[in-house]
Backbone as JSON, one array per atom type, in Angstrom:
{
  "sequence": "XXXXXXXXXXXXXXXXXXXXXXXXXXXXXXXXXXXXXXXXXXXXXXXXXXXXXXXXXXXXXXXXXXXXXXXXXXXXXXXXXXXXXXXXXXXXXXXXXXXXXXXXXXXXXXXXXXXXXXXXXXXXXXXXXXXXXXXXXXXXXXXXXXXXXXXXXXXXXXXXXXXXXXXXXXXXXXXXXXXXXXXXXXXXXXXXXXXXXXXXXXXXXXXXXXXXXXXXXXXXXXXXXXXXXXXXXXXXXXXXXXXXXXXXXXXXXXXXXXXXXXXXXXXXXXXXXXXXXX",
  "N": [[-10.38, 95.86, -34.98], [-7.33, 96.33, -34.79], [-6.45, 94.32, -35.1], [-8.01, 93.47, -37.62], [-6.15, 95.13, -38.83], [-3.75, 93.97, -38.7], [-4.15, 92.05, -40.08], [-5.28, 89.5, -40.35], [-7.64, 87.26, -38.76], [-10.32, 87.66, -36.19], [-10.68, 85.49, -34.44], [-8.56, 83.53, -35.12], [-6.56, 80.93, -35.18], [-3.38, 80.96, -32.92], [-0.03, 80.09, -33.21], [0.54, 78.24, -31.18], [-1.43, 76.67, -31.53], [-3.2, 76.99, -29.78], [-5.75, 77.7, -29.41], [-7.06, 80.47, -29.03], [-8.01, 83.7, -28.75], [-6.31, 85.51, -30.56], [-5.89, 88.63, -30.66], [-6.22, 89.31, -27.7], [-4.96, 90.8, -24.9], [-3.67, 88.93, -23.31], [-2.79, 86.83, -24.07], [-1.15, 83.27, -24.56], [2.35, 83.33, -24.88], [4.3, 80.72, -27.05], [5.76, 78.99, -24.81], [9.14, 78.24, -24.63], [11.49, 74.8, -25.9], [11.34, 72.17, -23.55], [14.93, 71.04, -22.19], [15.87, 68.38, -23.4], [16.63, 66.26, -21.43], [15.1, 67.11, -18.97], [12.49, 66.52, -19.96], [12.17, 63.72, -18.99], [11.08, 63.97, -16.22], [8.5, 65.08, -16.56], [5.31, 65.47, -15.83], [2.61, 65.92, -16.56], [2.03, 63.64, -19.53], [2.28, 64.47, -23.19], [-0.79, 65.3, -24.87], [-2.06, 62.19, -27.04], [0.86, 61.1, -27.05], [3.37, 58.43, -25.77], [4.38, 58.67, -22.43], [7.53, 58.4, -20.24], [8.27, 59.52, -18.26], [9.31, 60.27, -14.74], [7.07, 60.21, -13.18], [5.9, 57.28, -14.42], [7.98, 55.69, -14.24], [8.06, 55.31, -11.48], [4.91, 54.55, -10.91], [5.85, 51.96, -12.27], [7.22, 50.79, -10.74], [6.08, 51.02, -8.63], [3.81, 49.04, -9.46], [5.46, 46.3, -9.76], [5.93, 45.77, -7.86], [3.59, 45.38, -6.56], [2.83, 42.75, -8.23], [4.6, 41.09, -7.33], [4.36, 40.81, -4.92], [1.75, 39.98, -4.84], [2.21, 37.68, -6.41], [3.63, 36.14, -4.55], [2.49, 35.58, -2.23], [0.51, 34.47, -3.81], [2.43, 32.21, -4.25], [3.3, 31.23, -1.75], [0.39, 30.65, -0.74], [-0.44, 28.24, -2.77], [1.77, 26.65, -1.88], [1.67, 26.06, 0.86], [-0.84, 25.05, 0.67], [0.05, 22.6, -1.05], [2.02, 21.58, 1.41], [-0.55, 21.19, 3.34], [-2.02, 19.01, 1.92], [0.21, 17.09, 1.36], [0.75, 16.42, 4.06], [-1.74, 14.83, 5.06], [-2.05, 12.78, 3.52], [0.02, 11.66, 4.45], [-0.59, 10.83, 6.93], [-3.2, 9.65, 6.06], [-1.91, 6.89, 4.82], [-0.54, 6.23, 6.96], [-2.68, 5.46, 8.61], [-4.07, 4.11, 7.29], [-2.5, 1.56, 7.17], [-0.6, -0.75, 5.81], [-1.65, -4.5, 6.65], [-1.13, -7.93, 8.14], [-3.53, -10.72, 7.06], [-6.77, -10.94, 8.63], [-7.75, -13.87, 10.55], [-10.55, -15.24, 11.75], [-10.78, -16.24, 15.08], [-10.97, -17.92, 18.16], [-9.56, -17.45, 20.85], [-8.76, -20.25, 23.56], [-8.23, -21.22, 26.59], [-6.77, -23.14, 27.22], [-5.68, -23.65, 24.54], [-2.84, -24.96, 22.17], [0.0, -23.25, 21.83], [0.95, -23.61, 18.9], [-1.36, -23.62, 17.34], [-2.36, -21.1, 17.26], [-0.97, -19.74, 14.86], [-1.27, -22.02, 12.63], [-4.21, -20.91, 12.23], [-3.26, -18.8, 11.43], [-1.58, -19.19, 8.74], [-3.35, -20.77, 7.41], [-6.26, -19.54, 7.6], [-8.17, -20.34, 8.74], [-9.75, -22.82, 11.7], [-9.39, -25.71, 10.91], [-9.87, -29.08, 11.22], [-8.45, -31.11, 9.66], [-6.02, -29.42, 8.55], [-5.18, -29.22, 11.54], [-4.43, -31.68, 11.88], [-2.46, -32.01, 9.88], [-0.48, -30.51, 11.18], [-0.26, -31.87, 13.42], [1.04, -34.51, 12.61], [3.66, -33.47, 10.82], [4.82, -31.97, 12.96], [5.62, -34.41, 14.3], [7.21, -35.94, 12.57], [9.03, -34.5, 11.86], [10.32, -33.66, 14.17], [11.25, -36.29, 14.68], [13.35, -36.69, 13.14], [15.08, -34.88, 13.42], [15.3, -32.22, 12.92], [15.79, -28.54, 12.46], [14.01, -27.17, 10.83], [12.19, -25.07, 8.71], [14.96, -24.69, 6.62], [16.6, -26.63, 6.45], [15.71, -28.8, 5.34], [13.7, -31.46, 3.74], [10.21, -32.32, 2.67], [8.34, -34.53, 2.07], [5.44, -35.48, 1.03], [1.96, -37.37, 0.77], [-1.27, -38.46, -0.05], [-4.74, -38.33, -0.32], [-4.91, -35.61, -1.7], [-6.41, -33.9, -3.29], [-8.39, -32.17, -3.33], [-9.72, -29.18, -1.35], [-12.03, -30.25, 1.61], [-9.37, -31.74, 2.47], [-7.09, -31.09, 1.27], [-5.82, -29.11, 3.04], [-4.77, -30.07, 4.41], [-2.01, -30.04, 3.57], [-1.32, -27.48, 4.28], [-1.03, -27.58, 7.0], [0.69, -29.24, 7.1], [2.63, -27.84, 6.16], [2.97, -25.66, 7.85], [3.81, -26.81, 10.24], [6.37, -27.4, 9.74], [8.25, -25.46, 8.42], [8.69, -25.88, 5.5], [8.37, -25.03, 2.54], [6.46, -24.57, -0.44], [7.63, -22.2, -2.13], [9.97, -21.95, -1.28], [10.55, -24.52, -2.24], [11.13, -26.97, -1.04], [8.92, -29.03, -0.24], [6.85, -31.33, -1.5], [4.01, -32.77, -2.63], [2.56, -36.29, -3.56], [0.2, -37.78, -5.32], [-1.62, -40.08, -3.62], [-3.19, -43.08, -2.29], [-3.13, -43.65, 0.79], [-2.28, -41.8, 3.22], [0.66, -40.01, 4.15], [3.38, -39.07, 5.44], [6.38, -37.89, 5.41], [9.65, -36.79, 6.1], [12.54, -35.45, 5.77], [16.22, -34.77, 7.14], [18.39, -32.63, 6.1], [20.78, -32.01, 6.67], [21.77, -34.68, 7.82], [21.04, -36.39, 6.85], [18.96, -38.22, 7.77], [16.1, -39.86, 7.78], [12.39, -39.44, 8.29], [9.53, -41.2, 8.83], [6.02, -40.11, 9.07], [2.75, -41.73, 10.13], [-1.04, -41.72, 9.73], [-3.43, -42.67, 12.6], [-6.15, -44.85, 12.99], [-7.62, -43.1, 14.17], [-6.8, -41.05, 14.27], [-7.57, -40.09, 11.57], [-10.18, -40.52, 11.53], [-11.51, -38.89, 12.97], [-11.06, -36.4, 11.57], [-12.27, -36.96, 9.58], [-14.61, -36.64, 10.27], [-16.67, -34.94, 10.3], [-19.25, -33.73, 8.76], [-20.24, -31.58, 6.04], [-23.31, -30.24, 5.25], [-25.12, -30.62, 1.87], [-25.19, -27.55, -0.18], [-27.38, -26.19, -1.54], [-28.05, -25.16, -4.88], [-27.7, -21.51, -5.31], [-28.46, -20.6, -3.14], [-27.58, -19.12, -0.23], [-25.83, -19.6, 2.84], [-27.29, -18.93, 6.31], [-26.67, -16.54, 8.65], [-26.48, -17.55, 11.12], [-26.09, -20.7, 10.23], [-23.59, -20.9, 9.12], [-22.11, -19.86, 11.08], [-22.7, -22.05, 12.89], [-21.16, -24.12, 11.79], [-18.86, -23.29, 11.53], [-17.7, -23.78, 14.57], [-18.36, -26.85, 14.7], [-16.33, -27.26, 13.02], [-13.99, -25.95, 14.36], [-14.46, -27.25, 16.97], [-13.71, -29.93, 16.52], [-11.22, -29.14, 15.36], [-9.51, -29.04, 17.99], [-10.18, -31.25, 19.27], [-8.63, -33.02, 18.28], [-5.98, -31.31, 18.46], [-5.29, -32.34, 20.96], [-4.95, -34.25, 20.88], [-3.41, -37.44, 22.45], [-0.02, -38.55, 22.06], [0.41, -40.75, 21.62], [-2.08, -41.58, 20.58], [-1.96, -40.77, 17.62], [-0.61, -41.42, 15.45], [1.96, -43.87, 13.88], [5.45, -43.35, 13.83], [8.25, -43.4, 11.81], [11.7, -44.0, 11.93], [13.2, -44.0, 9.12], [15.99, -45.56, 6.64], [18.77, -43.92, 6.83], [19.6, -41.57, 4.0], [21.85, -39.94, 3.51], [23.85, -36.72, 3.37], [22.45, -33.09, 1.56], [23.9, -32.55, -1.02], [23.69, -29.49, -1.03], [23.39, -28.72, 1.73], [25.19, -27.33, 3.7], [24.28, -24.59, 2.59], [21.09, -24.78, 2.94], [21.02, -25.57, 5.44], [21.52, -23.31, 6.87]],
  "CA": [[-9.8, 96.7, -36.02], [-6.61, 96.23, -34.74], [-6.68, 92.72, -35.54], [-8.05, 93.45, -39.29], [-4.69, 95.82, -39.41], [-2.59, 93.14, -38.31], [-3.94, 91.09, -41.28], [-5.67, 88.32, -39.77], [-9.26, 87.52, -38.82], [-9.52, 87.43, -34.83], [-10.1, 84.2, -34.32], [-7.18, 82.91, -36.26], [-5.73, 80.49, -34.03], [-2.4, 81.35, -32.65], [1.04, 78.94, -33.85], [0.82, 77.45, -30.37], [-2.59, 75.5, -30.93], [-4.37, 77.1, -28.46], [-7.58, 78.02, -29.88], [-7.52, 81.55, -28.26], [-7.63, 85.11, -29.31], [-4.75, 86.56, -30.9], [-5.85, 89.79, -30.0], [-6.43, 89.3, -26.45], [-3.41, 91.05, -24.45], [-3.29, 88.35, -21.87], [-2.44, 86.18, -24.89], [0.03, 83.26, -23.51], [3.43, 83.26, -25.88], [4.33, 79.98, -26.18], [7.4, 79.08, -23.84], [10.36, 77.21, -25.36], [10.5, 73.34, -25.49], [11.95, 71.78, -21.84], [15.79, 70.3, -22.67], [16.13, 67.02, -23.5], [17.03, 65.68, -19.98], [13.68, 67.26, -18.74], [11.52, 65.92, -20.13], [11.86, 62.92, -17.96], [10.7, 64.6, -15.07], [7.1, 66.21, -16.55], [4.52, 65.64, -14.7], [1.62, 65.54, -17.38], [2.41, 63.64, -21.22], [0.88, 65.67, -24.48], [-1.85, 64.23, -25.61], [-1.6, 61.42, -27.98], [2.05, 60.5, -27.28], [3.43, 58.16, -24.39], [5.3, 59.47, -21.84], [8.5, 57.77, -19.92], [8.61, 60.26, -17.33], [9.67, 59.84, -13.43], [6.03, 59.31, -12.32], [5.78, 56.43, -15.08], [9.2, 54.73, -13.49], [7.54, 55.46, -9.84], [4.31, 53.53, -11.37], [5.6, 50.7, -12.95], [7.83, 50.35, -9.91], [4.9, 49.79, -7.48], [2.69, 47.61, -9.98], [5.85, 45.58, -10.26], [5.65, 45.17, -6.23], [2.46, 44.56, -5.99], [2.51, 41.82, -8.51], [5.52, 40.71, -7.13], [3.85, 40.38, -3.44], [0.34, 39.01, -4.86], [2.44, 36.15, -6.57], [4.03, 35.2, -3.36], [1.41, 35.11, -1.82], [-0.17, 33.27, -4.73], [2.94, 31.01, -4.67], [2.82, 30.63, -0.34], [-0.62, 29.64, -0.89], [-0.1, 27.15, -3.5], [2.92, 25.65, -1.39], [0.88, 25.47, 2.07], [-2.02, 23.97, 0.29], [0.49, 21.28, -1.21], [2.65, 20.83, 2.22], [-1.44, 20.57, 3.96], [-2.12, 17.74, 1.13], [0.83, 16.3, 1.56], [0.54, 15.81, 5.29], [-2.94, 14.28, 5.43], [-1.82, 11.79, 2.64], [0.86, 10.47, 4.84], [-1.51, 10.49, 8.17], [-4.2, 8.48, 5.59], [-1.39, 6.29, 4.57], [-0.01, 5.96, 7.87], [-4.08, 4.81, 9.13], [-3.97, 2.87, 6.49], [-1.01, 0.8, 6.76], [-0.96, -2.36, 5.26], [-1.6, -5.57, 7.63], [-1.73, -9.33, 7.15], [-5.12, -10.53, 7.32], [-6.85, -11.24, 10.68], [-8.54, -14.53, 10.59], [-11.21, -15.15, 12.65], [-9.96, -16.98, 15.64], [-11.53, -17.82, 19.32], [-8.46, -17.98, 21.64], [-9.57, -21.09, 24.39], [-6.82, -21.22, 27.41], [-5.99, -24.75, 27.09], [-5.21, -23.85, 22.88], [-1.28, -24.77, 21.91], [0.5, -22.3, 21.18], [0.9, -23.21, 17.68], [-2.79, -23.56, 16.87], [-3.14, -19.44, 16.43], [0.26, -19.8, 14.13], [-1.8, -22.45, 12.12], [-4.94, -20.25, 11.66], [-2.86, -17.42, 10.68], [-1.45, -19.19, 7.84], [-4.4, -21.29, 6.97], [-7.81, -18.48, 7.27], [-9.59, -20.8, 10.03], [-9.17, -23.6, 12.4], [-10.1, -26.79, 10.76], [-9.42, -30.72, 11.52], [-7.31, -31.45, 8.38], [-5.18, -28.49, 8.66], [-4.58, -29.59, 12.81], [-4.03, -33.04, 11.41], [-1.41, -32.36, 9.23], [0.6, -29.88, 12.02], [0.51, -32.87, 14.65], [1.78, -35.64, 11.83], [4.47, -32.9, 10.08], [5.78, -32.25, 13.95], [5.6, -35.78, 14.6], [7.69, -36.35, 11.75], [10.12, -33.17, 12.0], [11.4, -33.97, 15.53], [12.15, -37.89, 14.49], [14.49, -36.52, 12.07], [15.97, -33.76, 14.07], [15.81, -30.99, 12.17], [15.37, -27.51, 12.93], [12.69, -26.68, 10.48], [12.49, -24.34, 7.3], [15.99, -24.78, 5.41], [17.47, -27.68, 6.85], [15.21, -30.58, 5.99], [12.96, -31.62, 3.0], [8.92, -32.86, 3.15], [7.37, -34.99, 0.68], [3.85, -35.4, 1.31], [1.55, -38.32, -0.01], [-2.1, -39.2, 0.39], [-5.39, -37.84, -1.42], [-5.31, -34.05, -1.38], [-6.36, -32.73, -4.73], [-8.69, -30.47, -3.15], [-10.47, -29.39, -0.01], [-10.7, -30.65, 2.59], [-8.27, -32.64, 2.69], [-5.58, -30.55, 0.85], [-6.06, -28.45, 4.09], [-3.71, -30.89, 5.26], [-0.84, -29.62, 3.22], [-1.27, -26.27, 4.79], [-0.67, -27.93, 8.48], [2.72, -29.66, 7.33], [3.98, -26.65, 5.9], [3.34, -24.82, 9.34], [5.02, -27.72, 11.85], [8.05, -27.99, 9.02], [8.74, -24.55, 7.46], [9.08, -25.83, 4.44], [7.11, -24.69, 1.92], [6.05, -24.75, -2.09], [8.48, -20.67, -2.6], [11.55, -22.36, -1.12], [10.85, -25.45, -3.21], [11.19, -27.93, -0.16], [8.19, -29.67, -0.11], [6.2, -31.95, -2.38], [3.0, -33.62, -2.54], [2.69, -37.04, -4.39], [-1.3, -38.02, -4.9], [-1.63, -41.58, -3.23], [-4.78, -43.59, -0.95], [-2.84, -43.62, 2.16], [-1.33, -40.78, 3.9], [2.02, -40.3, 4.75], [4.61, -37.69, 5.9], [8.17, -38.19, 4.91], [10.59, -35.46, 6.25], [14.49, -35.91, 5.63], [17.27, -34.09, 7.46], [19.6, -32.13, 4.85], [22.24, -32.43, 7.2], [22.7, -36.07, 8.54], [20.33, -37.48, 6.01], [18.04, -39.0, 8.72], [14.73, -39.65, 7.28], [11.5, -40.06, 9.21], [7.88, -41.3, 7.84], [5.12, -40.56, 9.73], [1.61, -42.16, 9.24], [-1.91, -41.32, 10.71], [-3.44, -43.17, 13.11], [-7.72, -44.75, 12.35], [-8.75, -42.6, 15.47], [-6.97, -39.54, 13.75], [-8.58, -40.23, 10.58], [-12.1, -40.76, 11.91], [-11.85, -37.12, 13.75], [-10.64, -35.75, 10.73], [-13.53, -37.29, 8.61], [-16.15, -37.03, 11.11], [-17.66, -33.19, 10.0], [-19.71, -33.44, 6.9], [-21.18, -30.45, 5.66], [-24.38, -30.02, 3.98], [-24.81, -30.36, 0.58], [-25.34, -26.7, -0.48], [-28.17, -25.55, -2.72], [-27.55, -24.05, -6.12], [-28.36, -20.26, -6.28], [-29.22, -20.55, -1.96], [-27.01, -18.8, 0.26], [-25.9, -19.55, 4.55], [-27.19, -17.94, 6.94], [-25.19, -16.46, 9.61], [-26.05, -18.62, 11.73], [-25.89, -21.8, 10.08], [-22.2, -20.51, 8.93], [-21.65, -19.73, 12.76], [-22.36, -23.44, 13.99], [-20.51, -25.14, 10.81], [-17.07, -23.18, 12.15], [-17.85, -24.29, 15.54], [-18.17, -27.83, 14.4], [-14.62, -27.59, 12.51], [-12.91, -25.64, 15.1], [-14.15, -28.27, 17.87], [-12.84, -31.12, 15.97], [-9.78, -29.35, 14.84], [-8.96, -28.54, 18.68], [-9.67, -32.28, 19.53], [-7.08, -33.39, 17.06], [-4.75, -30.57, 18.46], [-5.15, -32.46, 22.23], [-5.32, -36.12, 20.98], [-2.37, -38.01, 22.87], [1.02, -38.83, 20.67], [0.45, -42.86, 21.47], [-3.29, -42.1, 19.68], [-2.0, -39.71, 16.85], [0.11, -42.64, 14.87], [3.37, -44.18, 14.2], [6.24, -42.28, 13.65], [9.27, -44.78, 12.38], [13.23, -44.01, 11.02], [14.27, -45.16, 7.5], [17.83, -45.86, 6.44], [19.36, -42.26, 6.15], [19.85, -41.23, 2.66], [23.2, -39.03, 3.67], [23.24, -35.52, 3.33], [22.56, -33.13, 0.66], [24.85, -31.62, -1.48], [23.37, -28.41, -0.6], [22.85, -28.78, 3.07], [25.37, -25.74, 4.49], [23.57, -23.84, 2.05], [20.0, -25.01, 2.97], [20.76, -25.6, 6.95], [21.65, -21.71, 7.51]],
  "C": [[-8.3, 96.56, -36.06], [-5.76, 94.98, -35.32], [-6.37, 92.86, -37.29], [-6.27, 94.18, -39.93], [-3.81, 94.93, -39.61], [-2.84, 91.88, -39.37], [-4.53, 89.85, -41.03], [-7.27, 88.63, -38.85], [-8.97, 87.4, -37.03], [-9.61, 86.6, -33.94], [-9.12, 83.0, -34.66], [-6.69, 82.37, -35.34], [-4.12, 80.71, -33.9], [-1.49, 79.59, -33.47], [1.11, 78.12, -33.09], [-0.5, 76.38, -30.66], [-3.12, 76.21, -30.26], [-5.71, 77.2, -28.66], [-7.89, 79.37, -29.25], [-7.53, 83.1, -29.34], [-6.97, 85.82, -29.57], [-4.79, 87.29, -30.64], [-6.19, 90.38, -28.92], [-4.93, 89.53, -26.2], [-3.12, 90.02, -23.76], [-2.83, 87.16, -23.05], [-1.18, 85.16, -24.41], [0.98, 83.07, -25.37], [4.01, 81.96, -25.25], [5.77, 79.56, -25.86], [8.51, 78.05, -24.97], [10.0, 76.04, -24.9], [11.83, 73.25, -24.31], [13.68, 71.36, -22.88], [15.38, 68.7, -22.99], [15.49, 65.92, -22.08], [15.6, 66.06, -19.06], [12.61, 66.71, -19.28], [11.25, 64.44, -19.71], [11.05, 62.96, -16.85], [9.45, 65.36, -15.53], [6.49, 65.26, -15.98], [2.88, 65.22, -15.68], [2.52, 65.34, -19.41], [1.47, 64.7, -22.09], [0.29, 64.34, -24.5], [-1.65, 63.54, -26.64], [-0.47, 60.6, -27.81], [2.34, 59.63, -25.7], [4.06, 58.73, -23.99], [5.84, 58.38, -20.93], [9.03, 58.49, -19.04], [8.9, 59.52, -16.05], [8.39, 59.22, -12.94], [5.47, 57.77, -13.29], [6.85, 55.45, -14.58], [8.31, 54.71, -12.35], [5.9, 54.14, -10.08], [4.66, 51.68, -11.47], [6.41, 50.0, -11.84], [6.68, 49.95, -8.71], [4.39, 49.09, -8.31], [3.67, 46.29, -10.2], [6.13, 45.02, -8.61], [4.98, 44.96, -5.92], [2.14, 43.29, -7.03], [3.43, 40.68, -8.08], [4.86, 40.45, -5.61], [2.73, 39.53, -3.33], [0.7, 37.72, -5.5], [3.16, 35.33, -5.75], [3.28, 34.79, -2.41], [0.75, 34.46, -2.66], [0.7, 31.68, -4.11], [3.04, 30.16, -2.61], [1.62, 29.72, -0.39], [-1.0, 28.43, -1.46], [1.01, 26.08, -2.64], [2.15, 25.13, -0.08], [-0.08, 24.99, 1.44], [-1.24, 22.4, -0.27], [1.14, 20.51, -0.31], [1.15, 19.81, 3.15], [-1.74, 18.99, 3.45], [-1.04, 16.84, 1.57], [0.65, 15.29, 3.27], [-0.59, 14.64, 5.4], [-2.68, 13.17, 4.08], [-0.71, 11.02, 3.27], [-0.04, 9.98, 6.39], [-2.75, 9.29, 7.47], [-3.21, 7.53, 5.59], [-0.72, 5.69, 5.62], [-1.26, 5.27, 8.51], [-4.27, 3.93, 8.33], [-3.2, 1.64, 5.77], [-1.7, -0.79, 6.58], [-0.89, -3.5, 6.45], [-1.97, -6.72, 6.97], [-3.3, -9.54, 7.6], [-4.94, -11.02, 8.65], [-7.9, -11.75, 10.63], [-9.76, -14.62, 11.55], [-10.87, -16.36, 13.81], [-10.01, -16.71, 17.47], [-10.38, -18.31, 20.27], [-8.85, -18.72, 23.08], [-7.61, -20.69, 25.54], [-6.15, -22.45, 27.02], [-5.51, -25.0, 25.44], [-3.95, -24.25, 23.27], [-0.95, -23.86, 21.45], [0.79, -22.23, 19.82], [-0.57, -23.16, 16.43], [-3.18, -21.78, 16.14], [-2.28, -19.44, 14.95], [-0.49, -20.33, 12.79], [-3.31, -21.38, 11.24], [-4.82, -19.04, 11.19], [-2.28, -17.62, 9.02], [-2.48, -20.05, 6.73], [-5.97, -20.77, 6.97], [-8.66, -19.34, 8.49], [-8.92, -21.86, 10.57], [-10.56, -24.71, 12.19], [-9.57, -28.07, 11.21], [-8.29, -31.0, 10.36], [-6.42, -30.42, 8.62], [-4.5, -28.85, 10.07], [-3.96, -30.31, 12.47], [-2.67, -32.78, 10.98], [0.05, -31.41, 10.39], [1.37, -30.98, 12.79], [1.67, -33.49, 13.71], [2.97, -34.83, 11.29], [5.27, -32.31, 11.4], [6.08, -33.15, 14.35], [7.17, -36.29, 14.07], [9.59, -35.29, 11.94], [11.25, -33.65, 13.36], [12.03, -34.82, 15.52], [13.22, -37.39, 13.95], [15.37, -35.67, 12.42], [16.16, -32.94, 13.52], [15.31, -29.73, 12.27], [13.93, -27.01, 12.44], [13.37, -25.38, 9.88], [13.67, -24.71, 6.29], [16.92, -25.95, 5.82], [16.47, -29.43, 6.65], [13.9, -30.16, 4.2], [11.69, -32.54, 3.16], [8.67, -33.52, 1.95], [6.17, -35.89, 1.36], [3.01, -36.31, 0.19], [-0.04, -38.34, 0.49], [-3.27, -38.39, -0.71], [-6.1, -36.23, -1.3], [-5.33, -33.27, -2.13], [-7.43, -31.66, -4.44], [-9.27, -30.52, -1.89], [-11.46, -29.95, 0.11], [-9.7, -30.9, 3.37], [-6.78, -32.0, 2.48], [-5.14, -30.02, 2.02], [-4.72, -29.03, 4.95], [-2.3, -30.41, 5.26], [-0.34, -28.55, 3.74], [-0.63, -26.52, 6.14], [0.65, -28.38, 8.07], [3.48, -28.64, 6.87], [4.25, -25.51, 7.27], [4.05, -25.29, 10.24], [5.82, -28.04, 10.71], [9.07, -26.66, 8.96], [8.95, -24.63, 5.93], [7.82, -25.53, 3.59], [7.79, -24.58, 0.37], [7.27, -23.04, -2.59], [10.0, -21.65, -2.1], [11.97, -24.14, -1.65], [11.39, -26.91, -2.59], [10.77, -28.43, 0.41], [7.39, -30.34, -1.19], [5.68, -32.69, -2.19], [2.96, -34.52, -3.83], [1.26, -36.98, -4.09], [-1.25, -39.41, -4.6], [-3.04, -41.85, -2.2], [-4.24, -43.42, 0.05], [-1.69, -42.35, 2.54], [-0.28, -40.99, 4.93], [3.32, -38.54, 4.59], [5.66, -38.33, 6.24], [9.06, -36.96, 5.0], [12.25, -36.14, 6.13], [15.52, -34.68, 6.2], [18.19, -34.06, 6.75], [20.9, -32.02, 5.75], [22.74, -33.5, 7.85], [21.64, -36.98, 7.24], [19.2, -38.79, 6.18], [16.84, -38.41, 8.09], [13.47, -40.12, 8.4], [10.44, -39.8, 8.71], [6.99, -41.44, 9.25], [3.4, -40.68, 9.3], [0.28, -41.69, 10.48], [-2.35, -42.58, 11.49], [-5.2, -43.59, 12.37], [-8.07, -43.96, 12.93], [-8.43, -41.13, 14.95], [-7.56, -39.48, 12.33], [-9.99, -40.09, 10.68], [-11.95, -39.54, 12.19], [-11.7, -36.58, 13.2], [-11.54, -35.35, 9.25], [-14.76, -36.81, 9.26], [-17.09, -36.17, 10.51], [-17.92, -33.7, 8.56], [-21.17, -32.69, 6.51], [-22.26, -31.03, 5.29], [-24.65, -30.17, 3.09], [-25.48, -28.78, 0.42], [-26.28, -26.73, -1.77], [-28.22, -24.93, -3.7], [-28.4, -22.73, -5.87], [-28.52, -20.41, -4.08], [-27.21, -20.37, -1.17], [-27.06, -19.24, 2.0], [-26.07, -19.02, 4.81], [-26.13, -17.52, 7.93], [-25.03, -17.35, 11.11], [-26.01, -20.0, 11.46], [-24.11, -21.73, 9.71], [-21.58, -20.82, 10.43], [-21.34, -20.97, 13.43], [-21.32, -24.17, 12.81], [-18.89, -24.66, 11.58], [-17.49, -23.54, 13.7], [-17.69, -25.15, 15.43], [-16.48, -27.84, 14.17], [-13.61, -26.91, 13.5], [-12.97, -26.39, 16.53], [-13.37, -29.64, 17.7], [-11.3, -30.66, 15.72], [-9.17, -28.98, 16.64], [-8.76, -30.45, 19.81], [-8.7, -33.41, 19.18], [-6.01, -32.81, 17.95], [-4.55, -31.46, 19.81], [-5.4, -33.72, 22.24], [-3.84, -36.54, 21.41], [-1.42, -38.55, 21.95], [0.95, -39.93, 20.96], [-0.99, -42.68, 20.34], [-3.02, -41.22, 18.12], [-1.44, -40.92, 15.34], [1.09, -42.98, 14.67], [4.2, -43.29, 13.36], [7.67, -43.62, 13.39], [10.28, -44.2, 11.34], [13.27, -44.71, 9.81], [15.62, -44.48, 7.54], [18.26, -44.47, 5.81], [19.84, -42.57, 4.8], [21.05, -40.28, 2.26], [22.73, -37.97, 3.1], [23.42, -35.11, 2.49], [23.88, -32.62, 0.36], [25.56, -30.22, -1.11], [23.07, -27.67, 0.98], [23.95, -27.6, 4.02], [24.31, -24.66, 3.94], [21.7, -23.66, 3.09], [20.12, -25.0, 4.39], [21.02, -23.95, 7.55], [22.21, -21.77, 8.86]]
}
């Protein structure tokens, strides 16, 4: 009744929003608004609107430490997984260091010492390849010359392929000279011959084979091979046996049975011969 006096029904919601009973004494009146400067500091936003309060700084300040700790730890983990990689890519690379090859090669006591030298730059130890070491030291020492840059080879006989070419391989091991430093050259001819020249006095020396190193050189003759038919391992097995007994009786044939070894009329020295003698 009091209500109806007062002009209003008595659910009439109050000015604050509340949804309550205007004519309830306990009625709340509603408080003034906070300053300005307060309203930083509440505690709960209204509904609907954001709020930029202290516990919203206090928030965004831990989520910005914990994303800030889970991406260092992201980025630790990412870096130790690339230093682990890295490591085990230089330990492979370090196990897997590069080497020259590694012929196959039965070391006897009574070998020469330059016989392994030979099958390191030639893949095996054959007769033609011995051959041409003896005749291309034969030749080297007449002429006095140290060997590699002090002396030029020219090489003659019929060595267009193996073989025989095999041969060329042995004078480039007892000379140094070789096909990259452009101080050796094979002519194709019937009779073999090794022609070395000293680039610094111009002393030339030809040396020729002997029949007895020829015959030992010829003696081995393969198989003819079967089209489409593969060696076994042990017919492979005795064939290098064969060529590495012959090429070791070559390496231990006496220098009276090997062949002659004879001076021509020096050709004076080169041009290039400080250059080339080192």
């Amino acid at each position: 009744m009091a209500a109806s006096l007062l002009g209003r029904s008595p659910r009439q919601k109050t000015a604050d929003g509340g949804g309550r009973d205007s004519g309830l004494a306990s009625a709340r009146v509603r408080q003034p608004a906070w300053p300005c400067r307060a309203r930083w500091f509440r505690r709960k936003p209204r509904s609907g609107r954001a709020s930029f309060g202290f516990d919203w700084f206090v928030e965004v300040l831990r989520s910005n430490a914990k994303y800030d700790r889970e991406a260092s730890m992201r980025t630790l983990g990412l870096s130790t997984a690339a230093g682990w990689t890295v490591f085990f890519c230089g330990v492979c690379l370090l196990a897997g260091e590069a080497k020259l090859p590694d012929p196959h090669y039965d070391f006897e006591p009574n070998d020469p010492a330059w016989l392994k030298q030979a099958v390191q730059f030639h893949g095996h130890l054959g007769p033609w390849a011995a051959a041409g070491v003896r005749l291309g030291m034969a030749a080297r020492d007449a002429a006095g010359t140290k060997g590699y840059f002090d002396l030029e080879a020219i090489v003659e006989g019929p060595f267009a392929q193996p073989p025989k070419s095999c041969f060329l391989d042995g004078v480039q091991v007892a000379t140094g000279a070789t096909w990259g430093k452009r101080n050796i050259e094979w002519k194709p001819a019937d009779q073999i011959v090794v022609r070395v020249r000293n680039l610094r006095t111009g002393q030339v020396a030809e040396a020729r084979p002997s029949d007895e190193l020829i015959k030992l050189a010829t003696s081995f003759k393969p198989k003819p091979k079967v089209s489409g038919a593969a060696e076994s391992s042990a017919e492979e097995e005795r064939h290098d046996e064969e060529l590495e007994a012959l090429a070791r009786k070559i390496a231990h044939l006496p220098a009276e049975s090997l062949g002659t070894v004879i001076l021509l009329k020096p050709q004076g020295p080169s041009k290039n011969s400080d250059h080339n003698a080192r």
